[in-house]
N, C-alpha and C positions, 0 to 999 in steps of 0.2 A: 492661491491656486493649490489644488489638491496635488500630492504627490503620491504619485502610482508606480508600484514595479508590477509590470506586466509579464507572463512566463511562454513563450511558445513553445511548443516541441516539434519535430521534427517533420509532423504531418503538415502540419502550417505555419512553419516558417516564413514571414513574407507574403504577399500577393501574386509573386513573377513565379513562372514557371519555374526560371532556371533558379531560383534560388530553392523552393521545393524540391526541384528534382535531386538535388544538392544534398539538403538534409533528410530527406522522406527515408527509413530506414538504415542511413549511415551508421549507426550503431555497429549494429546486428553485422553489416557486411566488414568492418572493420574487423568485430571479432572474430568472425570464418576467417578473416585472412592469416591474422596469428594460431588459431586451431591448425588451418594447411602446414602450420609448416612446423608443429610441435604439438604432441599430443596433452604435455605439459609443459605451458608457458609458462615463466615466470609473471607472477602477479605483478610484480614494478612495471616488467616491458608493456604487460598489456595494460596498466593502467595507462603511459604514455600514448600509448597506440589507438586507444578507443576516445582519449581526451583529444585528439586532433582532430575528432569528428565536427565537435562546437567552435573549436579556432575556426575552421573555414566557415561553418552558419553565419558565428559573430561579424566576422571580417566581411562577407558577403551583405548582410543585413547593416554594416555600419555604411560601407560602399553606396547602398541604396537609397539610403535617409540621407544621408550628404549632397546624394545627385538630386534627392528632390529638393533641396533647400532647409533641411533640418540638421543642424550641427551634431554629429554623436561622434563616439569614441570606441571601437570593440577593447574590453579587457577581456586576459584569460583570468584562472584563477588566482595565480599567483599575482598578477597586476593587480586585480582586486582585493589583495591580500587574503585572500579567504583562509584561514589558516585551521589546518584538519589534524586529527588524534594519527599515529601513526602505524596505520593500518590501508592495504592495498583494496580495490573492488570494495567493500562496504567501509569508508569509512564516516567519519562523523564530524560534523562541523564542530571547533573548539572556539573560534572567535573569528571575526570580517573586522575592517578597518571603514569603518561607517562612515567617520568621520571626515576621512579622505573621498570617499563617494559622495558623501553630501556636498563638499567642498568643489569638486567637478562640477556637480549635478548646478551648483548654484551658479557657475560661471556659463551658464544657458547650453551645457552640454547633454545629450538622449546618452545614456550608456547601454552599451551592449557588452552585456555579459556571459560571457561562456558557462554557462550551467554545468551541473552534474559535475565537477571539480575543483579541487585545490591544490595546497603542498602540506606536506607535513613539515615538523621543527628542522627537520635535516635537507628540507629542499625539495622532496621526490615530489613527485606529480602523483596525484591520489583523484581516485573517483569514488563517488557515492551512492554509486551501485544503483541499480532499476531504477526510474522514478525519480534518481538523484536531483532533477532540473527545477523539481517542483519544491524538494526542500532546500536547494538554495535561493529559488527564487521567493521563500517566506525569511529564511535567514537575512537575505540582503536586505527585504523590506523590513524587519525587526530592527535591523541596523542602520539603517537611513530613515527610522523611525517613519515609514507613509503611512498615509492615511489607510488605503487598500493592497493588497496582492491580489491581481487578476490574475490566475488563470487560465488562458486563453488556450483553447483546444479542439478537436473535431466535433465534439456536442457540445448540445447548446445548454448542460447543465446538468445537474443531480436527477435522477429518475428515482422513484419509487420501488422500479425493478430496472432488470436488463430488459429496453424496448425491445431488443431481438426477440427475447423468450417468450412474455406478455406482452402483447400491442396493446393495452389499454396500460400500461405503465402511466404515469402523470408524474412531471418534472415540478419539483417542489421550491417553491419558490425560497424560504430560508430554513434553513438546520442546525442542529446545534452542533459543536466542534465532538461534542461526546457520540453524538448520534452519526456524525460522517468519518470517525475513526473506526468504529465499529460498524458500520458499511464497508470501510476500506481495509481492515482485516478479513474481513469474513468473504472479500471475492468482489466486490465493487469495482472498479479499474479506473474511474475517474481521478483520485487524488491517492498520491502515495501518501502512507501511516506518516513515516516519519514528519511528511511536511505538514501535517495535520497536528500531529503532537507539537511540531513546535509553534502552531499557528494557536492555538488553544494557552500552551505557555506565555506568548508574548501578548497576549491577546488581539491578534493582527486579524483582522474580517477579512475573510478569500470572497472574490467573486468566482464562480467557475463558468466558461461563457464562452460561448464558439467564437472562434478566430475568422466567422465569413459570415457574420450577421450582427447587428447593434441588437438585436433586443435582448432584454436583462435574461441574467441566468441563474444561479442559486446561488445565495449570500450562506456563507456559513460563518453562525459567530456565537456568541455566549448565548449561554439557554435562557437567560433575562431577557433577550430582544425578541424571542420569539412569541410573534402574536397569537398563535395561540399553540399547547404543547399536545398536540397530538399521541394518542397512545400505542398506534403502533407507524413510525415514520415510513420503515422501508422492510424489502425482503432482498436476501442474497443470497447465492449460492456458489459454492466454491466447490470446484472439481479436482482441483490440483490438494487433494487431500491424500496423506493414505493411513492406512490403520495397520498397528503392528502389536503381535501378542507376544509376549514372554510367559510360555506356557510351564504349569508345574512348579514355581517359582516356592520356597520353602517359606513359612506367613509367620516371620518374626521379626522384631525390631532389628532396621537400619537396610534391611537389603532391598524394598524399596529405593532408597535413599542411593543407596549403591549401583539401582539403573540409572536414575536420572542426575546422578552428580558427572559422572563422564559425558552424557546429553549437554547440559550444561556447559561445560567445559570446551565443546567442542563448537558453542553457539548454535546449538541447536532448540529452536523452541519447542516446547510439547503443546499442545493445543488440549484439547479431551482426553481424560482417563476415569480407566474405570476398576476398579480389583473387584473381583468377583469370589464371594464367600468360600470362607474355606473348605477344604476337606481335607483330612488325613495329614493337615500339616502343610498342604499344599494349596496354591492359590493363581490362577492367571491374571496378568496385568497387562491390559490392554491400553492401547495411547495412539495419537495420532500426530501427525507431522505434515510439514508441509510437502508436496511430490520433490520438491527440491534439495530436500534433505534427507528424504527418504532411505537410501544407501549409505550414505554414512551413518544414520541412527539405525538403521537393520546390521552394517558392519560391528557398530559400536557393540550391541544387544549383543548380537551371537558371540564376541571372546567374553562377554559378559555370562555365558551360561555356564561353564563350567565352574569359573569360580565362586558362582550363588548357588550352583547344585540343581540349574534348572533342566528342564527335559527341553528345551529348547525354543528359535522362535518361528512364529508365523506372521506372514506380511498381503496382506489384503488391497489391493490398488483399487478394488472396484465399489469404491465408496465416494461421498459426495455430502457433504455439510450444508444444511440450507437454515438461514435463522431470522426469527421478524427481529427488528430491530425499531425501540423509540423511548424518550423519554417519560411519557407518560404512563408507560410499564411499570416507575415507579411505585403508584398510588392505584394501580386498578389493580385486583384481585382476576383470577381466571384466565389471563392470557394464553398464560402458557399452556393449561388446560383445552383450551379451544382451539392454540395450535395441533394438539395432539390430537385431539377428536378429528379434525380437518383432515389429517395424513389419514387418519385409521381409517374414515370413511373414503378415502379415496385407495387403500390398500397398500398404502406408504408403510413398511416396518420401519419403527427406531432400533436404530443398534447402540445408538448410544446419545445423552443429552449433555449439553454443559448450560451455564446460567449465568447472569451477571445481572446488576439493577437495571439492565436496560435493553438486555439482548435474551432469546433464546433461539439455542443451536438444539439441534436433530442432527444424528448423525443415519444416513439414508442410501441406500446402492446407489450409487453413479447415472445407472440405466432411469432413476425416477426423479433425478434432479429438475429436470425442466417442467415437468408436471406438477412436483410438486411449489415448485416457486408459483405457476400458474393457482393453482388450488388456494393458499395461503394466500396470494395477490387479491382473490376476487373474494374470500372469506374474509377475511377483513377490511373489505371493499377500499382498495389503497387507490381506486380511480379517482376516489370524492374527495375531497378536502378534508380528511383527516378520518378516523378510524374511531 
C-alpha cells in the first residue's frame, strides 16, 4: 500500500463546517490578538501564540477520523519531534524523527500533524513562517520516506497563469520542481519555495490537488518525467515588489559590496539590480526587494549614505515584476526577445530585467501587471499544450 502524507490548510481543513469554521484564517486572527496588545511582541510569545492555531485543527481533525472509524493520533511539533535551527517566525527544519512516525504509522495509526511548527535545541516552540504547513508537510514525507506529498488545497492544481487575471489560464497537468520554484518566487501562491526546495532535494513528487474533488491535479517532479518539456511552462506576476535607488553612489571597488553586505546580514534578499554607467565618478544602484522587506532595506540604505558619500536614496513601490517561466528556455534561442517585443507592442516599459536558464523577469509599473501577464499568456499561446 502506498504511503501518502497529505497537507491541508486552513481553508479546508476537514469536510464539517465546524472544523473549517475552526481553522479558516486562525492564523492571521491569532496574530491581531498579540499585535492588540503590543506593538512589539516578542518573537518567542508569538511563535507560541500562532502555534496554538494547528493544536486545535490537529485535535479537531483527529477527533473526527476516530468518530468515523479510522484510528489517528493528533501530534504537535514537538510530539513529532520535528526539531528546528533556533530562530523564532522563519525558522528551518534541522531533522524529524521519521523513524518514530513510521513506527506509529505501522501500528495502523492516520497521524495528524500540527504543521507550520517545531522546537528548537532549547525546547522553545518555533514556527516556520508563511506557507510553513507545506514545508513540513514534504519534510515529514522525506522522513517517513512516502511514496507522495499531496497537497491538498482550494485549487484544483498548477495553472499556467492566475485564472483570476487570464480565464483561459490551463492547469498543467506535470512540472518540473525547477519550473514550480520559480513559479513560486516570482508570485505564484500555490506552493511555498521552501517546501519546493526541499521537495526537489529529497526528491519527493508533490501532487497539488483541491481538497473537495478526486480529479487529478499537477504532479510536480524531476524534469526526466516530464513528457514533454515545453518551452515556456508558466507566467507570473508579483506585485509585492519594490524598487529602491541608491542615488550618486561614488563607482569604485567594494562600496557596492558595502550596500549589499548589511542586506545580507540582515536576511534580506535582493532580487534585480542594476548599476547604471558611470559619470564623474558617480553611479546609481538600483535593486529591488520584496514589499516585506522594503523598510528595513530602505532604513538599512539611507545610514548607508553617508558613510559611502552617497547623495542619497529613492524608493519606488509602484512597480510589479511579471516573468515566463520554463524549462525549455534552455535550448530555444529568442524567448526572451519575443517576450520583449510583446510588452513593447502592447506599450509595456521595462525598467528593469533579470535572467536565469529558465525564467525571464521584466521589471514593469504595477498599474500594467495584469495586462501584461494577459498579453504574454496569449503570445505564447499558454492555453494549448505547450508553447
Amino acid at each position: 500500500m502506498a504511503l501518502v502524507v497529505q497537507k491541508y490548510g486552513g481553508t479546508s481543513v476537514g469536510s464539517l463546517e465546524r472544523i473549517r469554521l475552526v481553522a479558516a484564517g486562525e492564523t492571521d486572527r491569532l496574530l491581531s490578538m498579540g499585535w492588540e496588545l503590543s506593538k512589539s511582541p516578542a518573537e518567542r510569545e508569538m511563535d507560541v501564540l500562532v502555534s496554538s492555531g494547528e493544536q486545535v485543527s490537529a485535535a479537531l481533525l483527529a477527533i473526527q477520523l476516530n468518530e468515523i472509524g479510522v484510528p489517528a493520533r493528533s501530534l504537535l511539533g514537538h510530539q513529532a519531534r520535528i526539531r528546528t535551527e533556533n530562530v523564532f517566525r522563519k525558522a528551518r527544519i534541522r531533522t524529524i524523527d521519521g523513524e518514530g512516525l513510521r513506527s506509529s504509522l505501522d501500528s495502523g495509526n492516520v497521524l495528524v500533524v500540527a504543521g507550520f511548527q517545531g522546537t528548537d535545541a532549547y525546547g522553545n516552540i518555533t514556527t516556520l513562517g508563511r506557507g510553513g504547513s507545506d514545508t513540513s508537510a514534504v519534510a515529514i514525507a522525506a522522513a517517513v520516506k512516502a511514496d507522495v506529498c499531496e497537497i491538498c488545497t482550494d485549487v484544483d492544481g498548477v495553472y499556467t497563469t492566475d485564472p483570476g487575471v487570464c480565464p483561459k489560464a490551463r492547469k498543467i497537468s506535470r512540472i518540473s520542481y525547477e519550473e514550480m520554484l520559480e513559479l513560486s518566487s516570482l508570485g505564484a501562491k500555490v506552493l511555498q519555495i521552501r517546501s519546493v526546495e526541499l521537495a526537489m532535494k529529497h526528491r519527493m513528487p508533490l501532487h497539488v490537488r483541491s481538497s473537495f474533488s478526486k480529479a487529478e491535479g499537477t504532479i510536480v517532479t524531476d524534469e526526466e518525467h516530464l513528457l514533454e518539456k515545453v518551452i515556456v511552462a508558466g507566467v507570473a506576476a508579483d506585485k509585492k515588489t519594490v524598487k529602491l535607488t541608491v542615488r550618486a553612489l561614488p563607482d569604485h571597488p567594494g562600496v557596492v559590496a558595502s550596500v549589499f553586505e548589511p542586506l545580507a546580514e540582515a536576511n534580506i534578499s535582493v532580487d534585480m539590480i542594476i548599476q547604471n554607467v558611470s559619470r564623474e565618478g558617480h553611479t546609481d544602484l538600483t535593486f529591488t526587494v520584496s514589499r516585506e522587506d522594503a523598510d528595513r532595506a530602505e532604513a538599512i540604505a539611507k545610514d548607508l549614505v553617508a558613510s559611502v558619500d552617497a547623495e542619497g536614496v529613492g524608493r519606488d513601490d509602484s512597480v510589479a515584476k511579471v516573468s515566463i517561466v520554463g524549462v525549455g528556455m534552455r535550448n530555444h534561442a529568442g524567448i526572451a526577445a519575443r517576450m520583449f517585443r510583446l510588452l513593447a507592442d502592447n506599450s509595456i516599459n521595462i525598467q528593469a530585467i533579470s535572467t536565469s536558464e529558465i525564467k525571464t523577469s521584466c521589471l514593469i509599473k504595477a498599474e500594467h501587471a495584469d495586462r501584461a501577464v494577459a498579453v504574454l499568456h496569449d503570445g505564447f499561446e499558454l492555453e494549448k499544450n505547450g508553447s
